[in-house]
mmCIF file of the protein (N, C-alpha, C, O) and its ligand, coordinates in Angstrom:
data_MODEL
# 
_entry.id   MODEL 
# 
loop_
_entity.id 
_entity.type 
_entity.pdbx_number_of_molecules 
1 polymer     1 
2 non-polymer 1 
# 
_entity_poly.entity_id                      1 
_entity_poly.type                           'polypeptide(L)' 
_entity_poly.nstd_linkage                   no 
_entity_poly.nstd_monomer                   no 
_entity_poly.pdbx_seq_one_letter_code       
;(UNK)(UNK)(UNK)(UNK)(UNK)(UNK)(UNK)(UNK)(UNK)(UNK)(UNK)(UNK)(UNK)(UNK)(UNK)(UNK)
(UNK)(UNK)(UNK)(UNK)(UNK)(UNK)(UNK)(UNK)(UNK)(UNK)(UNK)(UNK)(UNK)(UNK)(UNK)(UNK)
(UNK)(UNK)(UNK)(UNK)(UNK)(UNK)(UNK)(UNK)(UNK)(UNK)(UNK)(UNK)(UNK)(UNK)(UNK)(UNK)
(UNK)(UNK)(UNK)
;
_entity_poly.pdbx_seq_one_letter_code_can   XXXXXXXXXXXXXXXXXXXXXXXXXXXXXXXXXXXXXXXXXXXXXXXXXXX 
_entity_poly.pdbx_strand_id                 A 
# 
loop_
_entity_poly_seq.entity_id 
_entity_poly_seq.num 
_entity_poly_seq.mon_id 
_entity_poly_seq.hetero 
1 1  UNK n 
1 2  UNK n 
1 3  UNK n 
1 4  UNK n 
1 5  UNK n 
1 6  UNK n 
1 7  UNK n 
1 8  UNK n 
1 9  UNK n 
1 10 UNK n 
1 11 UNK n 
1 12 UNK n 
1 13 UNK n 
1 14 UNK n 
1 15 UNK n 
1 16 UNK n 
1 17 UNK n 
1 18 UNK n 
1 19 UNK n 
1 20 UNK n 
1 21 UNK n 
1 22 UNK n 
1 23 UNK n 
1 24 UNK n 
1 25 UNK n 
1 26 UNK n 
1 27 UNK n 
1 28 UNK n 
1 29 UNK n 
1 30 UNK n 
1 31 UNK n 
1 32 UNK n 
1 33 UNK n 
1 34 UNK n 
1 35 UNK n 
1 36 UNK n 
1 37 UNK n 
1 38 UNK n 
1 39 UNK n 
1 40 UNK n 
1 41 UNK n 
1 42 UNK n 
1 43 UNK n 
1 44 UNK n 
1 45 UNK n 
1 46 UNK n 
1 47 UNK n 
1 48 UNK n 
1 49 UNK n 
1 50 UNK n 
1 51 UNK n 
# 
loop_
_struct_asym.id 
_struct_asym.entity_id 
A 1 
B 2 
# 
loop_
_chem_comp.id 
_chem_comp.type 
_chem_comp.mon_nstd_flag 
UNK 'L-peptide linking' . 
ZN  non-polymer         . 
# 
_pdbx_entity_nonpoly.entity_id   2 
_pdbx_entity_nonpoly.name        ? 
_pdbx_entity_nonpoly.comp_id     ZN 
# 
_pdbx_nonpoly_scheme.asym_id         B 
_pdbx_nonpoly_scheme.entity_id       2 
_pdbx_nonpoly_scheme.mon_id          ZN 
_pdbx_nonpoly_scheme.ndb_seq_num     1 
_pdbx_nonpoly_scheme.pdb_seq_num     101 
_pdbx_nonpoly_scheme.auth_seq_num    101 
_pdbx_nonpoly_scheme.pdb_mon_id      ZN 
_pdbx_nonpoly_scheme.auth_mon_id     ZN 
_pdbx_nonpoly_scheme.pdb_strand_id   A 
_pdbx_nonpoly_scheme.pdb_ins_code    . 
# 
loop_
_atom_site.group_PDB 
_atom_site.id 
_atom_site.type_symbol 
_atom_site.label_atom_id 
_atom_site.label_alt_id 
_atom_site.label_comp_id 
_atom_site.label_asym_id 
_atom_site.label_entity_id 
_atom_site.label_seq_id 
_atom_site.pdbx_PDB_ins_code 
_atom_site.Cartn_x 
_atom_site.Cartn_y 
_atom_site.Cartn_z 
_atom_site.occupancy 
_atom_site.B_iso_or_equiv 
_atom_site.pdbx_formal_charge 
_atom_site.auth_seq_id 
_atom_site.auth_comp_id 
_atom_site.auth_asym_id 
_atom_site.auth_atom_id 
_atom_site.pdbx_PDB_model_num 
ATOM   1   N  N  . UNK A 1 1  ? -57.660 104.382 183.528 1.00 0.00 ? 1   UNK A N  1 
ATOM   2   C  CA . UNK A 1 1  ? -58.602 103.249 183.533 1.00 0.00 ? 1   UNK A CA 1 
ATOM   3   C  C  . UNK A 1 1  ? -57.908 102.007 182.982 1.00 0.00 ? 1   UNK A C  1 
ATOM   4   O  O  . UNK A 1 1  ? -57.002 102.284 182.197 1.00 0.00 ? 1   UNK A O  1 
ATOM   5   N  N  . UNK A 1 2  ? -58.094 100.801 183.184 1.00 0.00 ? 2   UNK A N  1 
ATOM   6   C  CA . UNK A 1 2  ? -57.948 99.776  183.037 1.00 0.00 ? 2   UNK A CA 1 
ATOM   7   C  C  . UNK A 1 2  ? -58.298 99.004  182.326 1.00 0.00 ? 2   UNK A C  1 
ATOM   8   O  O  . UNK A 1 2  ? -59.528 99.018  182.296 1.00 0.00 ? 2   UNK A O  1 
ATOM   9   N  N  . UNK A 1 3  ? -57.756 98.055  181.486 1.00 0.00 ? 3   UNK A N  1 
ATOM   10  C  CA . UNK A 1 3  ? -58.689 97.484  180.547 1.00 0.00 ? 3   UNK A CA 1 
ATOM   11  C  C  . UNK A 1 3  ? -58.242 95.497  180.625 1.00 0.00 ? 3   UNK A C  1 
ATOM   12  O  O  . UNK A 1 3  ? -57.334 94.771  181.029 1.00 0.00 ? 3   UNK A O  1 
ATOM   13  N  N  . UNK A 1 4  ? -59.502 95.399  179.984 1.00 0.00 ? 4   UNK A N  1 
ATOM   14  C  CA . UNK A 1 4  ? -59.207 93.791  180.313 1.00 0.00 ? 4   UNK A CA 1 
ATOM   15  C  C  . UNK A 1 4  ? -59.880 92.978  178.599 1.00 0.00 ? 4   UNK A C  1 
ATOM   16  O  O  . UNK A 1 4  ? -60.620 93.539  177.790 1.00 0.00 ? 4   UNK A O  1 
ATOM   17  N  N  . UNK A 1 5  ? -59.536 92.129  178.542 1.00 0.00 ? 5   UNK A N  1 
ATOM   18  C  CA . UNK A 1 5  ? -59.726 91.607  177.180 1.00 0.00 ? 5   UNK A CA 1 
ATOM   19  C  C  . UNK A 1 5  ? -61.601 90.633  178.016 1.00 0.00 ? 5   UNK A C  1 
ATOM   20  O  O  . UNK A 1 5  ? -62.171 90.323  179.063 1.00 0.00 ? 5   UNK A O  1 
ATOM   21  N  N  . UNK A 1 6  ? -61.689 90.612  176.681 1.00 0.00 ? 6   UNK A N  1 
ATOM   22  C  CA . UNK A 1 6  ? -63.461 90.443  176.438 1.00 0.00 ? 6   UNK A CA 1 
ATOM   23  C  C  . UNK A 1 6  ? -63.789 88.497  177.396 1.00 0.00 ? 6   UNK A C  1 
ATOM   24  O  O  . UNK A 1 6  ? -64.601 88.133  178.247 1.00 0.00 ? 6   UNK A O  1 
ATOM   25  N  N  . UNK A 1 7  ? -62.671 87.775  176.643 1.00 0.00 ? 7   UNK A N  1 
ATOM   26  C  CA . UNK A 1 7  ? -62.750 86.359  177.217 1.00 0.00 ? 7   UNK A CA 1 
ATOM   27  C  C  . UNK A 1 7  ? -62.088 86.338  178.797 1.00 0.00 ? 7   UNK A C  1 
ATOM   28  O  O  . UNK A 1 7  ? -62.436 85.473  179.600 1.00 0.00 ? 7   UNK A O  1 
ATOM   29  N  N  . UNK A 1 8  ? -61.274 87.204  179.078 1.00 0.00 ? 8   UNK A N  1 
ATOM   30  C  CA . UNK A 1 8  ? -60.838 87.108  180.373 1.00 0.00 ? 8   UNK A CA 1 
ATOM   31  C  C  . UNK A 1 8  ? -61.925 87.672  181.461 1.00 0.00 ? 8   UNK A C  1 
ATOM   32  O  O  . UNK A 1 8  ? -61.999 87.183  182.589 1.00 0.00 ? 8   UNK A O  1 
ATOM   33  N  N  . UNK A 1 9  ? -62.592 88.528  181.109 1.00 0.00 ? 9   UNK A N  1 
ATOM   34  C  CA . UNK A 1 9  ? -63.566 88.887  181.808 1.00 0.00 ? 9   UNK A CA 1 
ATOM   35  C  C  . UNK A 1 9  ? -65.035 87.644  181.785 1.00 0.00 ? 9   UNK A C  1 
ATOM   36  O  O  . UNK A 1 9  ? -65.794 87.228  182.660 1.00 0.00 ? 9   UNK A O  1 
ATOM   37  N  N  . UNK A 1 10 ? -64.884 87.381  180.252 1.00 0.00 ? 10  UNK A N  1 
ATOM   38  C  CA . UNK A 1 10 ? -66.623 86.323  180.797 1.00 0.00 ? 10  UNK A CA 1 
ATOM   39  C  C  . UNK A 1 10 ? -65.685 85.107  181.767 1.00 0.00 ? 10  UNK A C  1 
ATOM   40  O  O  . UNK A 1 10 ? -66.458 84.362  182.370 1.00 0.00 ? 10  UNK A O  1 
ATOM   41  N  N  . UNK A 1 11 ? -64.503 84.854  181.964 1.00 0.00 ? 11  UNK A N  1 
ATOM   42  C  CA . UNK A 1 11 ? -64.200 83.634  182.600 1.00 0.00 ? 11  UNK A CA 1 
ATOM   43  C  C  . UNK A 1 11 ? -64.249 83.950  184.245 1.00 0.00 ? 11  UNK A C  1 
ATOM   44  O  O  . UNK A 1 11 ? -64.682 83.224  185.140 1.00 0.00 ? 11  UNK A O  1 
ATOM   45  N  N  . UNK A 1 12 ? -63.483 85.675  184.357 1.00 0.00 ? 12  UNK A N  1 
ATOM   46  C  CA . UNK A 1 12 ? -63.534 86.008  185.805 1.00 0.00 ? 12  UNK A CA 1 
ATOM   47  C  C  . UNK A 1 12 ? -64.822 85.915  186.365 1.00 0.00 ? 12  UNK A C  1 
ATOM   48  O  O  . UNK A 1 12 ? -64.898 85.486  187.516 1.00 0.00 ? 12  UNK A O  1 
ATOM   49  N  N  . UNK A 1 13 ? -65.861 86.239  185.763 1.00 0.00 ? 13  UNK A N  1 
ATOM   50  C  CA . UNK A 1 13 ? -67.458 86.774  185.635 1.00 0.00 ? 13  UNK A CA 1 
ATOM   51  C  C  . UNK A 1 13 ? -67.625 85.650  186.115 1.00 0.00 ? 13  UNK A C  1 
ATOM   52  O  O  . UNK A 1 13 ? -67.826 85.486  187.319 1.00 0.00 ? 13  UNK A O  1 
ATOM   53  N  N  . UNK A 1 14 ? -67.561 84.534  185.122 1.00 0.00 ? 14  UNK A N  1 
ATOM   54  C  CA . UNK A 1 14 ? -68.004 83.436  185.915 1.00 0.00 ? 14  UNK A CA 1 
ATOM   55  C  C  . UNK A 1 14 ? -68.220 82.602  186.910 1.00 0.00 ? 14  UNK A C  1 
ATOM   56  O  O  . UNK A 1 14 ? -69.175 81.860  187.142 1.00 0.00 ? 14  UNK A O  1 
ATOM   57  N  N  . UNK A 1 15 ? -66.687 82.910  187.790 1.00 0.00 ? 15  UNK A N  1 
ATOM   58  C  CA . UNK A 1 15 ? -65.894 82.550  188.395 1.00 0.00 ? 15  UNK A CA 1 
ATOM   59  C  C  . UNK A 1 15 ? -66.706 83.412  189.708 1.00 0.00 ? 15  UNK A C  1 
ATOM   60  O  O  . UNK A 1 15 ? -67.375 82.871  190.588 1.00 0.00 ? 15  UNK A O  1 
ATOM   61  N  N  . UNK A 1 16 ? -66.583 84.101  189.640 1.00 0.00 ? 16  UNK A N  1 
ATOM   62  C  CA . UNK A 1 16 ? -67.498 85.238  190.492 1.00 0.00 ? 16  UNK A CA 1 
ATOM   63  C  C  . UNK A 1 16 ? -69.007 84.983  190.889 1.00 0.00 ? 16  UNK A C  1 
ATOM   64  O  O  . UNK A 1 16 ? -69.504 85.356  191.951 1.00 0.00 ? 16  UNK A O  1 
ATOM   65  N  N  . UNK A 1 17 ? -69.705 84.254  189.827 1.00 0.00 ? 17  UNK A N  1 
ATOM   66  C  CA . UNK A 1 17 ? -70.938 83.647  190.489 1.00 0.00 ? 17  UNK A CA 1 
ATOM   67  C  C  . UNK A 1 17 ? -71.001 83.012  190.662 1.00 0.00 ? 17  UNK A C  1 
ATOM   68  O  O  . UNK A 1 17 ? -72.123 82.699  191.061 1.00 0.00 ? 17  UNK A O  1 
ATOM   69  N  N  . UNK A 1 18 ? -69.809 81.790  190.618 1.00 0.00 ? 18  UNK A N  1 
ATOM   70  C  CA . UNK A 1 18 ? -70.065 80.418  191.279 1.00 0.00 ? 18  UNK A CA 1 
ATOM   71  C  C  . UNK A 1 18 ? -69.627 80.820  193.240 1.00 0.00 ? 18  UNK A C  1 
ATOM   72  O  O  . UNK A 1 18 ? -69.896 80.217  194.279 1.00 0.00 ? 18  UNK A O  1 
ATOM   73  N  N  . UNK A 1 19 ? -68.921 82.011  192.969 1.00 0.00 ? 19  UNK A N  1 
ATOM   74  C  CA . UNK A 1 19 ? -68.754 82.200  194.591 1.00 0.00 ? 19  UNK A CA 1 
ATOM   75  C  C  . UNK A 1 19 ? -70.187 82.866  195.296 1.00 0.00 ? 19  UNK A C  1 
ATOM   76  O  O  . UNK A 1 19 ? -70.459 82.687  196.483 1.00 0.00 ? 19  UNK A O  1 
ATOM   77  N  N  . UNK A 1 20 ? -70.607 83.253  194.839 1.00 0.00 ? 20  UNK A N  1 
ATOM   78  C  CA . UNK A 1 20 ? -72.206 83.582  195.274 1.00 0.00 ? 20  UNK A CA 1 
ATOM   79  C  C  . UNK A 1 20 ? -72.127 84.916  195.916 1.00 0.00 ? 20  UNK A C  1 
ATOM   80  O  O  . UNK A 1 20 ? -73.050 85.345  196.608 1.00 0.00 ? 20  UNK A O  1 
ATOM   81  N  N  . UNK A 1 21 ? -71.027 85.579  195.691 1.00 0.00 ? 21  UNK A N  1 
ATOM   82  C  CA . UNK A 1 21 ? -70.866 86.750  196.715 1.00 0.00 ? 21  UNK A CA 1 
ATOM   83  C  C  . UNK A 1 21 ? -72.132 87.432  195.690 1.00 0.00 ? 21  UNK A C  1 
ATOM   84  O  O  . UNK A 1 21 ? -72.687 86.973  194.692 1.00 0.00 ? 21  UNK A O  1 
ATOM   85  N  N  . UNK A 1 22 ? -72.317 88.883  196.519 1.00 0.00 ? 22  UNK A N  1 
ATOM   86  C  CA . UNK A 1 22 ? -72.747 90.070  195.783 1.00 0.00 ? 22  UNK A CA 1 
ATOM   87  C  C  . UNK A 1 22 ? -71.803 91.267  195.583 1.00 0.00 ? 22  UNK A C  1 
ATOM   88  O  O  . UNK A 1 22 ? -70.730 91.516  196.133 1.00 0.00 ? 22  UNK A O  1 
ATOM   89  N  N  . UNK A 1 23 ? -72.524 91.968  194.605 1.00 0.00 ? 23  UNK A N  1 
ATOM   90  C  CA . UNK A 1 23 ? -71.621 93.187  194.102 1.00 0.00 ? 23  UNK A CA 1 
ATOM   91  C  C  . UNK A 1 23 ? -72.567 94.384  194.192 1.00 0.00 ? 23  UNK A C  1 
ATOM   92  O  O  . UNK A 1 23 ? -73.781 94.239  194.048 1.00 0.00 ? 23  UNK A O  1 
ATOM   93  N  N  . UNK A 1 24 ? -72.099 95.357  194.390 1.00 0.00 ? 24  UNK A N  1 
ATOM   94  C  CA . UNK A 1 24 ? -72.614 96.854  194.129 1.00 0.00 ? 24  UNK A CA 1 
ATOM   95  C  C  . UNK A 1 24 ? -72.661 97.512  192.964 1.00 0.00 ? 24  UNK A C  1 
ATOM   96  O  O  . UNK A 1 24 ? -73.456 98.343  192.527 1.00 0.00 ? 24  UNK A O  1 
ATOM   97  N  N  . UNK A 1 25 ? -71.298 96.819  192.344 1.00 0.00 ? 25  UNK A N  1 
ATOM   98  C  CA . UNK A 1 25 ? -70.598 97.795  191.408 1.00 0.00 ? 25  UNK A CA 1 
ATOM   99  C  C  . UNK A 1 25 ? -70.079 99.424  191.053 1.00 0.00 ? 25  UNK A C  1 
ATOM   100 O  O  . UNK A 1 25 ? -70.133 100.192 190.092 1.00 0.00 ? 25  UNK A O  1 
ATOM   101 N  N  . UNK A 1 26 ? -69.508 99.429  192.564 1.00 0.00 ? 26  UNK A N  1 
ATOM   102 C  CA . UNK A 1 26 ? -68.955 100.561 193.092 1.00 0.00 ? 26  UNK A CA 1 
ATOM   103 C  C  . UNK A 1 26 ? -67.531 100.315 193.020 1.00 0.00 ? 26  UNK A C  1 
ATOM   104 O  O  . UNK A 1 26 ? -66.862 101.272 193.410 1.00 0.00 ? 26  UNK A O  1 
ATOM   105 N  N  . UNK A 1 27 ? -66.890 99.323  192.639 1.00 0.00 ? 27  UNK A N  1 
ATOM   106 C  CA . UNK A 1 27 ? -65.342 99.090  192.637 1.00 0.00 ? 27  UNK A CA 1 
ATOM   107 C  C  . UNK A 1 27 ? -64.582 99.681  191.134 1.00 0.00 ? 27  UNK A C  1 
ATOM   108 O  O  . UNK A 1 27 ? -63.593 99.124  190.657 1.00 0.00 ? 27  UNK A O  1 
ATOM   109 N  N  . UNK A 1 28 ? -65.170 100.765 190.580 1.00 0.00 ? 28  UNK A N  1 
ATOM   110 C  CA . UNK A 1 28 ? -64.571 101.323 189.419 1.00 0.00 ? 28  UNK A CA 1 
ATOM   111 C  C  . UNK A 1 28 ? -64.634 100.044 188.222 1.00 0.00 ? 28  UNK A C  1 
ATOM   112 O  O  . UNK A 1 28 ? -64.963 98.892  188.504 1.00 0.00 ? 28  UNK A O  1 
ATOM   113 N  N  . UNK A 1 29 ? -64.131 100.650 186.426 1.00 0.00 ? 29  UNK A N  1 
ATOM   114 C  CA . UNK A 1 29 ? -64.664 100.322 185.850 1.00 0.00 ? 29  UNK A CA 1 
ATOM   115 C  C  . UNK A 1 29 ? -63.282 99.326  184.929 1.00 0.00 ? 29  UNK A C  1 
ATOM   116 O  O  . UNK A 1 29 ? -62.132 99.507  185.328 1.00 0.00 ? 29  UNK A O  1 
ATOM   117 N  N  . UNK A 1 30 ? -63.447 98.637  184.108 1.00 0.00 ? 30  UNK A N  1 
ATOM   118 C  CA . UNK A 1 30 ? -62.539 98.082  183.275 1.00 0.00 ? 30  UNK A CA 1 
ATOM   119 C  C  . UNK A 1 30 ? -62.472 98.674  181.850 1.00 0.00 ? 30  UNK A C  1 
ATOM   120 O  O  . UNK A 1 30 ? -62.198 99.857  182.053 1.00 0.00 ? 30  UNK A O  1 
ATOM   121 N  N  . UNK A 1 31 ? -62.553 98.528  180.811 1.00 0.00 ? 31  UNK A N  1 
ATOM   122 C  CA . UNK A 1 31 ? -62.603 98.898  179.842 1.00 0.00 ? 31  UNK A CA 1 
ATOM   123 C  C  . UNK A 1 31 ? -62.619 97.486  179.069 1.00 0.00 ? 31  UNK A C  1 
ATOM   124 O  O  . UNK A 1 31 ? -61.595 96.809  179.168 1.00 0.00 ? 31  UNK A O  1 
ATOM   125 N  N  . UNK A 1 32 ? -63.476 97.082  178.461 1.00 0.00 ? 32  UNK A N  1 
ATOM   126 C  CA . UNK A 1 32 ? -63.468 96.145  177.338 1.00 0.00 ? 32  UNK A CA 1 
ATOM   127 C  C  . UNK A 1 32 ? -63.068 96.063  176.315 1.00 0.00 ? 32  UNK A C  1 
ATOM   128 O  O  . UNK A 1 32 ? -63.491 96.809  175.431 1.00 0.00 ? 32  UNK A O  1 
ATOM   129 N  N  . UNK A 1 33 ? -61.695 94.718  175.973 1.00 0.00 ? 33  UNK A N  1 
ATOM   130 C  CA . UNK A 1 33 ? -61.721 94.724  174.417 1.00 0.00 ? 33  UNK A CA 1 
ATOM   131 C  C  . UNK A 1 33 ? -61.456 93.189  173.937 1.00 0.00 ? 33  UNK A C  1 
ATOM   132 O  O  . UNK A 1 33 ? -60.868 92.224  174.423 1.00 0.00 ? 33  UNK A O  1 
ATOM   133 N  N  . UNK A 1 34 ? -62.202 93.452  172.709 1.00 0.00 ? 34  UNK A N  1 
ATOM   134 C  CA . UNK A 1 34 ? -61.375 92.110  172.256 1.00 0.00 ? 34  UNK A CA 1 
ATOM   135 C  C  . UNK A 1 34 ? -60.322 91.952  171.042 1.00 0.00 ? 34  UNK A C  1 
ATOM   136 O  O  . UNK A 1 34 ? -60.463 92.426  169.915 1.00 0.00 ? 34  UNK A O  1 
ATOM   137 N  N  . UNK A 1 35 ? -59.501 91.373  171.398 1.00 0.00 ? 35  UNK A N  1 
ATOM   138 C  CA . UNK A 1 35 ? -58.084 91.369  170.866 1.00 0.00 ? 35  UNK A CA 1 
ATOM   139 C  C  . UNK A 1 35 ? -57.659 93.166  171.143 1.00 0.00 ? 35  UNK A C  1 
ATOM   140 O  O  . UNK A 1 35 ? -57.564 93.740  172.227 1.00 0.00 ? 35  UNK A O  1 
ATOM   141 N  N  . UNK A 1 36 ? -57.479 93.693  169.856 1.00 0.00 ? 36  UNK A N  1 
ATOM   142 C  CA . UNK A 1 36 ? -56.993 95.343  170.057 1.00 0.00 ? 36  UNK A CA 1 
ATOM   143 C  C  . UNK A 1 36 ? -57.964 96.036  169.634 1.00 0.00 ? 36  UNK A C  1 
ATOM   144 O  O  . UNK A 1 36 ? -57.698 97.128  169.133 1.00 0.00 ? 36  UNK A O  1 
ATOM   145 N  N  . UNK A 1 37 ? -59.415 95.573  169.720 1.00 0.00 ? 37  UNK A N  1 
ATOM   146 C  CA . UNK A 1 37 ? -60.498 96.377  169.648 1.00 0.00 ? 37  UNK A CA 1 
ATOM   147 C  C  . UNK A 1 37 ? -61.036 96.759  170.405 1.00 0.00 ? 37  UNK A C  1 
ATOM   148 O  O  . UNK A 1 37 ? -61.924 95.938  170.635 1.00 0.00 ? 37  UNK A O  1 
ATOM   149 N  N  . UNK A 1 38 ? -61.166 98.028  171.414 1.00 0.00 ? 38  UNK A N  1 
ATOM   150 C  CA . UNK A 1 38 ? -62.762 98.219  172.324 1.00 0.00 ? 38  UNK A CA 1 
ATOM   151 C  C  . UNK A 1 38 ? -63.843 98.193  171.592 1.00 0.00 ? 38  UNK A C  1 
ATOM   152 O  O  . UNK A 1 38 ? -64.131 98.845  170.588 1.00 0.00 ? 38  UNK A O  1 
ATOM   153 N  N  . UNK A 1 39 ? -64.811 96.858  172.552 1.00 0.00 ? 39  UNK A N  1 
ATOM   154 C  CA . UNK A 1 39 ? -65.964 96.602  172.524 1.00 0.00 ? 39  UNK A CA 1 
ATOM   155 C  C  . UNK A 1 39 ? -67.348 97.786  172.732 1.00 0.00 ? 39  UNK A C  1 
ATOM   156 O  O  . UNK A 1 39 ? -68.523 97.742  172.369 1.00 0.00 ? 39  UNK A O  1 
ATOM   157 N  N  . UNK A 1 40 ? -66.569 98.771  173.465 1.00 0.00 ? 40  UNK A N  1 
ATOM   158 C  CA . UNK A 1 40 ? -67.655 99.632  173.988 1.00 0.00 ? 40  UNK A CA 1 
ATOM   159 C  C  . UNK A 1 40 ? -68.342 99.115  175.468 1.00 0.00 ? 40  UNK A C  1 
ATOM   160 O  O  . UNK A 1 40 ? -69.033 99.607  176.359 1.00 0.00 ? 40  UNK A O  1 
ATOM   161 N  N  . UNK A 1 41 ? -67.950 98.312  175.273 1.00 0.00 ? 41  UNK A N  1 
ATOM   162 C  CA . UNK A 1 41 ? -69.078 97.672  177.274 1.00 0.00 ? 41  UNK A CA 1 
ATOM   163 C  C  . UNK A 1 41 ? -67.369 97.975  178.283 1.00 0.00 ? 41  UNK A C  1 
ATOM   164 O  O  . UNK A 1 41 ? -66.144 98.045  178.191 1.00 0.00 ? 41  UNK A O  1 
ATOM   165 N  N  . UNK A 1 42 ? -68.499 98.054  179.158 1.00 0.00 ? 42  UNK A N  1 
ATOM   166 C  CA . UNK A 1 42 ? -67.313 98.278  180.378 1.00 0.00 ? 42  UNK A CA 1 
ATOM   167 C  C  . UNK A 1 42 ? -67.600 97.185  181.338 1.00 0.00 ? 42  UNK A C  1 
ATOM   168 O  O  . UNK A 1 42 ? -68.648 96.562  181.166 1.00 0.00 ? 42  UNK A O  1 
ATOM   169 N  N  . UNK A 1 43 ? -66.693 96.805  182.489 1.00 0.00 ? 43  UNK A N  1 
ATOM   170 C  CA . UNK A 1 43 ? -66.349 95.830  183.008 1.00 0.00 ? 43  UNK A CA 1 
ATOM   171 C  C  . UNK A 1 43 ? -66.414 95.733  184.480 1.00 0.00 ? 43  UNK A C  1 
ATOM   172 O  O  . UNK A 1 43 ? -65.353 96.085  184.994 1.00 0.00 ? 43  UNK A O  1 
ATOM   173 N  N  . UNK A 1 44 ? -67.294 95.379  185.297 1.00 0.00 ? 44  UNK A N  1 
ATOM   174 C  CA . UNK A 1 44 ? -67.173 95.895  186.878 1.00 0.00 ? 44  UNK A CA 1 
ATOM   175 C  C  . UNK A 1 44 ? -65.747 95.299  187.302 1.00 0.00 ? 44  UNK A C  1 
ATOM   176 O  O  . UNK A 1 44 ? -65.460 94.170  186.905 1.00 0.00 ? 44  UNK A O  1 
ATOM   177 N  N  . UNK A 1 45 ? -65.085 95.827  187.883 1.00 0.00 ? 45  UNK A N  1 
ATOM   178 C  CA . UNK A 1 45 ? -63.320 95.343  188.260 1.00 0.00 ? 45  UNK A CA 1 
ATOM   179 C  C  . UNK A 1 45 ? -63.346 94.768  189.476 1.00 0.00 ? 45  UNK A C  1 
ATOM   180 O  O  . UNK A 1 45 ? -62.251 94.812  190.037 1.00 0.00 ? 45  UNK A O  1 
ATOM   181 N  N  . UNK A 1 46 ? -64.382 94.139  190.207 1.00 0.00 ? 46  UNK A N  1 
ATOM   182 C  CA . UNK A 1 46 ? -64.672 93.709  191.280 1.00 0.00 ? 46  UNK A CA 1 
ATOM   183 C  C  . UNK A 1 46 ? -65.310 92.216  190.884 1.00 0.00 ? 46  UNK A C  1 
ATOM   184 O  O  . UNK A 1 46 ? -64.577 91.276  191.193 1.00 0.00 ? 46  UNK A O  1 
ATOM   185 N  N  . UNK A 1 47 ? -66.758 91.821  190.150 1.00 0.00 ? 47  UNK A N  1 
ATOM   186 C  CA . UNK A 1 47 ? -67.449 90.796  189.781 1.00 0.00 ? 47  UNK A CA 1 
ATOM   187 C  C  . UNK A 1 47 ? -66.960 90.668  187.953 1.00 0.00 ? 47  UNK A C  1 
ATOM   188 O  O  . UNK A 1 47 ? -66.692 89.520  187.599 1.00 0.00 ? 47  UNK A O  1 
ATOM   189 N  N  . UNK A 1 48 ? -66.859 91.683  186.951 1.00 0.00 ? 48  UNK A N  1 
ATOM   190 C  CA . UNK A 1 48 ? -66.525 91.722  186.132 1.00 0.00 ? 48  UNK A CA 1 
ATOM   191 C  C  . UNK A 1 48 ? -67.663 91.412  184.923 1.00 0.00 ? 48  UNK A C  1 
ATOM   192 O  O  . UNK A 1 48 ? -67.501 90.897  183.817 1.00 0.00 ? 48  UNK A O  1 
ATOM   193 N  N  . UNK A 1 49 ? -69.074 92.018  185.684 1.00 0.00 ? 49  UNK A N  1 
ATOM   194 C  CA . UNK A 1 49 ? -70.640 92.014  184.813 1.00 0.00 ? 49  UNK A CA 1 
ATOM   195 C  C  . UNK A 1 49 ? -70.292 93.097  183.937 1.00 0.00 ? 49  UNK A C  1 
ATOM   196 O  O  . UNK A 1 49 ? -69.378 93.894  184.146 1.00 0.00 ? 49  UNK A O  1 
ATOM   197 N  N  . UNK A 1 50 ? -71.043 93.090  182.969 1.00 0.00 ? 50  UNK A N  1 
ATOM   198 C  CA . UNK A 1 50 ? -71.087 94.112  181.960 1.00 0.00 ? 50  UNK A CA 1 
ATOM   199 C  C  . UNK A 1 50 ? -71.966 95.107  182.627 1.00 0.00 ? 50  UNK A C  1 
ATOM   200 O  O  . UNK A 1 50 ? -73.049 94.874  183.164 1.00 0.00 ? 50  UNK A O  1 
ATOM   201 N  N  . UNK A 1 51 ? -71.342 96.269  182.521 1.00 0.00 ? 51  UNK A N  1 
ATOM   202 C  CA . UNK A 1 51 ? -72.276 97.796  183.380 1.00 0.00 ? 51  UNK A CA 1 
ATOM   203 C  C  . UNK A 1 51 ? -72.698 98.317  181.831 1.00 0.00 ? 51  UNK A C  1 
ATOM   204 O  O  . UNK A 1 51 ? -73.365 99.341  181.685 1.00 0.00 ? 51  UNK A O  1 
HETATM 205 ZN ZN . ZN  B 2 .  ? -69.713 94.332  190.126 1.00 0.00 2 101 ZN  A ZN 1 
# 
């Protein structure tokens, strides 16, 4: 699994609804952290919403 830091994801996230697409959230998961901590939330690796 994959992991992505906590601010890189709310920026992709964002980035992702200004395109207006939709998601399923069937594209597997990220792993959240910030700095060298997991957060515990996981990361859609496609839109990058908190699952
Ligand atoms: Zn998604």
């Amino acid at each position: 699994m994959n992991n992505i830091q906590m601010n890189e994801a709310e920026s992709r996230h964002k980035k992702f609804l200004e395109s207006e697409e939709d998601c399923d959230h069937q594209y597997g998961k990220l792993k959240e952290y910030y700095l060298g901590t997991a957060t515990g939330d996981y990361r859609c690796s496609n839109c990058y919403a908190e699952l």
